[in-house]
C-alpha positions in Angstrom: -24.8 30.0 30.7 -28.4 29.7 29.2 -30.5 31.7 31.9 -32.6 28.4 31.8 -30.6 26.8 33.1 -29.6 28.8 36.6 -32.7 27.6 38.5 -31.2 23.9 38.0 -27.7 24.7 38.9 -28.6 26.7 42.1 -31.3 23.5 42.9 -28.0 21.4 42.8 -25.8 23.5 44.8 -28.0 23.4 47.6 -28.2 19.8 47.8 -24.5 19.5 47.7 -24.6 22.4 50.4 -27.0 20.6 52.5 -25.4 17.0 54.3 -28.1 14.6 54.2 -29.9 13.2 57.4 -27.8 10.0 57.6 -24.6 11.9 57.1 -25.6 14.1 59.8 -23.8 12.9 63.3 -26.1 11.4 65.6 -26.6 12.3 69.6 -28.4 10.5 72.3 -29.8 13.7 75.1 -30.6 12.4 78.6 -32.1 14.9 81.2 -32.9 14.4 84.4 -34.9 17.5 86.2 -35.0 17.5 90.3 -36.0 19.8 92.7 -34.2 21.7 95.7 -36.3 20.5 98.7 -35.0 23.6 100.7 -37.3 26.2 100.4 -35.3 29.0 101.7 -34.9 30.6 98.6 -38.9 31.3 98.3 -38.2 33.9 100.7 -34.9 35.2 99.6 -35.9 36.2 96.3 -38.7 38.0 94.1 -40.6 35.8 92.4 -43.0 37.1 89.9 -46.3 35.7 89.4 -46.7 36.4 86.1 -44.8 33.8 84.6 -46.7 31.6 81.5 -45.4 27.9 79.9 -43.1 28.7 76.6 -45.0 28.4 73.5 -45.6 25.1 72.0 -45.8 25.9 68.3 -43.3 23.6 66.3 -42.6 21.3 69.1 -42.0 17.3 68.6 -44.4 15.1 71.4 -42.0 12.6 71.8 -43.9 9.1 72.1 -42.4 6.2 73.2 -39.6 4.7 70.9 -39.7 0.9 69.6 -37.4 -1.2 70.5 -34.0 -1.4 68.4 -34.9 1.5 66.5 -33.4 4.7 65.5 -35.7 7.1 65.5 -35.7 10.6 66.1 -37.3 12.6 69.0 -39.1 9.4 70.8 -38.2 8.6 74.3 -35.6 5.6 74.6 -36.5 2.9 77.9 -34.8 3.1 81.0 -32.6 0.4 80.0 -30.7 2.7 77.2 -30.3 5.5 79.6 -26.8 5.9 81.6 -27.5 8.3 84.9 -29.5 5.7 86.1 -27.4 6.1 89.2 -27.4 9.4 89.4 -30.8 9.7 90.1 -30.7 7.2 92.7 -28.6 9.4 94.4 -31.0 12.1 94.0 -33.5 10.3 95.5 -31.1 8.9 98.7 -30.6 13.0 99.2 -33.1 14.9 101.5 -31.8 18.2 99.8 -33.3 17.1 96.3 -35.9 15.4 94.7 -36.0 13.7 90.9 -38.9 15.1 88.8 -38.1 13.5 85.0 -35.8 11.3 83.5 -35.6 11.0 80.3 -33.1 10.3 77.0 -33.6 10.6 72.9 -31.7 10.1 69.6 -31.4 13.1 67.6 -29.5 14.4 64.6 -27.1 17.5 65.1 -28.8 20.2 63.2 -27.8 23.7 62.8 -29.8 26.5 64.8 -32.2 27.6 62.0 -33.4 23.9 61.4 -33.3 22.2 64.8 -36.0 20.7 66.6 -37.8 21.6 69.9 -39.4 19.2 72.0 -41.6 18.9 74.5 -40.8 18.9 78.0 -43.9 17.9 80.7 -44.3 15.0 83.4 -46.6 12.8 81.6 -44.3 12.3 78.8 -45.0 8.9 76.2 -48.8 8.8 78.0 -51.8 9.6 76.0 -52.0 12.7 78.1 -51.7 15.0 74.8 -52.7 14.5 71.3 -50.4 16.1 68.3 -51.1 15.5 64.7 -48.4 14.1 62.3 -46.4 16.0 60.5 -43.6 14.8 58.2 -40.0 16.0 59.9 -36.7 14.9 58.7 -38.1 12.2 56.9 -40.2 10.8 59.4 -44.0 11.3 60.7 -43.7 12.9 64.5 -46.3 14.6 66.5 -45.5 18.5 66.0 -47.9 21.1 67.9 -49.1 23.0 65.4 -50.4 26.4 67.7 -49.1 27.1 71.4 -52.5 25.0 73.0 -51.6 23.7 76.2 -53.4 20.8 77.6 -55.7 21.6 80.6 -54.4 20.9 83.0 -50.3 22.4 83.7 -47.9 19.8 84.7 -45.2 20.2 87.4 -42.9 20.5 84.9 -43.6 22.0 81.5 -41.4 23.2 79.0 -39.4 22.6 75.7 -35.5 22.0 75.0 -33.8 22.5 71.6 -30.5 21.1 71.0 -28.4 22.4 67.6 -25.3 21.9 66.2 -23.0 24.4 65.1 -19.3 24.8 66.1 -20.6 23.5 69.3 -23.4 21.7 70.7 -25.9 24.3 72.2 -28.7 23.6 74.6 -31.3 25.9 74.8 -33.8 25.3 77.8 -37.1 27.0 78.6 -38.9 25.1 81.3 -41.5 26.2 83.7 -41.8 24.3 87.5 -44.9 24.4 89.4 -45.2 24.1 93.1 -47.6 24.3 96.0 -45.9 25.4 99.0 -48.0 25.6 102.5 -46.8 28.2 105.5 -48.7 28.6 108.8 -49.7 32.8 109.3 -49.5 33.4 112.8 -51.3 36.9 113.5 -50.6 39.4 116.2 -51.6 38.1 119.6 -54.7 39.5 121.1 -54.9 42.7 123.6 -54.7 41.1 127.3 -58.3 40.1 128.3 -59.9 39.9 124.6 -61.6 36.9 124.0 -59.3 34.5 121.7 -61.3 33.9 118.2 -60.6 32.0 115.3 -59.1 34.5 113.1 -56.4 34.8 115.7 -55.4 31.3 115.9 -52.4 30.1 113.1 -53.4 29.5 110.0 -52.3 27.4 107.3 -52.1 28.7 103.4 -51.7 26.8 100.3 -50.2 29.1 97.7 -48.7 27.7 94.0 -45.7 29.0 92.6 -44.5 29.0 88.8 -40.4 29.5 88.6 -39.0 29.7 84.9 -35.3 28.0 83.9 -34.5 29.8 80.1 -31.2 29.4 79.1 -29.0 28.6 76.4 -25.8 26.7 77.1 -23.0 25.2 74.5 -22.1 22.2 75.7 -19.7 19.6 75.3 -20.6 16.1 74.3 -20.1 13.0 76.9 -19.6 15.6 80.0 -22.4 15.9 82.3 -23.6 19.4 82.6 -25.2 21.1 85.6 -27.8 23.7 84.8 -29.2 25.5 87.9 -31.7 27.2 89.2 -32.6 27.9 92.9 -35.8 26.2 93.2 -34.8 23.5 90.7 -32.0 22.1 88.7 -31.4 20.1 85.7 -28.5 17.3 84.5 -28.0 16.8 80.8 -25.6 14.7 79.1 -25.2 14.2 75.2 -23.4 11.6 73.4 -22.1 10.9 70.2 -23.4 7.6 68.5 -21.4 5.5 66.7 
C-alpha cells in the first residue's frame, strides 16, 4: 500500500470504530438527594474538616431543557420525571429530608469520553455562568477551570455516568450543614456567684461530609447510594 495512503485508511477505521451519537443508546438519569434528619451519627463518627467541593473543570451546567426536545445534559420538568412519589414520601418521613430532584437525557458513552455534570441546589437558575463549548455536537455550558461560585451550596458536586459492559455511576458530592448544640459547662463551686459563662450555651458549627463513589448500575432499577449523613436515589432508563 502507497504509504500516502495510510493516514486515510487509519482516518476511516476510526470512524467505523467510533458509533455515531444517534446510534449511541440513549438514557434518562433522575436523582433525588435527601438528608438523614437524625444527627446521631455526627457524634459517632470522625469527620474531617478538611474536606473541599470536587473540581469543576470539564463539567456540563445543565440549563433548563425546552420542551419536546432531546437534548443532552439539560434538566427535564417535573412532569418527565417518574419518583415523583418517592419524594413525597420523603418528605411525609420525619427521618429524612429531600434536597434535589432532578432528571436528564444523555447518550451512553464509554469512560474516557463521558460527561460530568454539575451537581448544586440552584440548578437551571442564573446562579452560575459557563461559557459554550461545542460537546457531542451541541453548544453546552462546560466549566472551563475548577472556579466555584461564591457562595457553596448545600449540596455541591458532579456525577458522571458511562457506558461500558455496564452502566457505571460515579458520584462525588459534597453536603453542607449547620448543626447547633447547647455546651453546658461544669457547675459552679457551692457559694460562687453564677456568671454568664457558666450558663448553657448555644453553638452554631457547619459541617462539610463528602459522598465519592463509583457504582455500576443496572438500568430501570432504583439504586440506593448511602451515606450516613445523607443519601441519594438514582434511576436510569433506556429510551426508546
Amino acid at each position: 500500500m502507497p504509504y500516502a495512503l495510510r493516514p486515510l485508511l487509519l482516518l476511516l477505521l476510526t470512524l467505523v470504530a467510533v458509533p455515531s451519537l444517534a446510534e449511541t443508546r440513549w438514557y434518562k438519569v433522575e436523582v433525588v438527594i435527601f438528608a438523614h434528619n437524625d444527627a446521631t451519627a455526627l457524634n459517632e463518627e470522625y469527620w474531617s474538616s478538611e474536606v473541599s467541593p470536587p473540581p469543576l473543570a470539564g463539567a456540563v451546567e445543565m440549563r433548563n431543557a425546552n420542551e419536546g426536545g432531546r437534548t443532552p445534559f439539560t434538566l427535564l420538568p417535573e412532569s418527565q420525571m417518574g419518583l415523583n412519589g418517592v419524594v413525597k414520601r420523603l418528605e411525609e418521613s420525619p427521618a429524612t429530608q429531600p434536597l434535589l430532584h432532578f432528571a436528564w437525557y444523555q447518550p451512553g458513552l464509554p469512560r474516557n469520553r463521558a460527561v460530568t455534570v454539575h451537581v448544586h441546589d440552584d440548578m437551571g437558575k442564573v446562579r452560575v455562568t459557563a461559557p459554550l463549548t461545542p460537546l457531542l455536537g451541541y453548544q453546552l455550558p462546560v466549566w472551563q477551570d475548577d472556579t466555584l461560585p461564591e457562595r457553596l451550596s448545600t449540596i455541591e458536586g458532579t456525577l458522571r455516568l458511562s457506558l461500558a459492559r455496564y452502566l457505571h455511576l460515579d458520584s462525588d458530592l459534597v453536603y453542607t450543614k449547620s448543626f447547633t448544640r447547647t455546651i453546658t459547662p461544669a457547675p459552679a463551686p457551692a457559694g460562687s456567684p453564677q456568671t454568664a459563662a457558666a450558663l448553657p450555651q448555644q453553638i452554631t458549627s457547619s459541617y462539610r461530609f463528602r459522598l465519592h463513589e463509583s457504582r455500576r448500575m443496572r438500568s430501570k432499577d432504583l439504586h440506593y447510594i448511602d451515606h450516613p449523613m445523607f443519601g441519594m436515589l438514582v434511576k436510569v432508563t433506556p429510551l426508546q
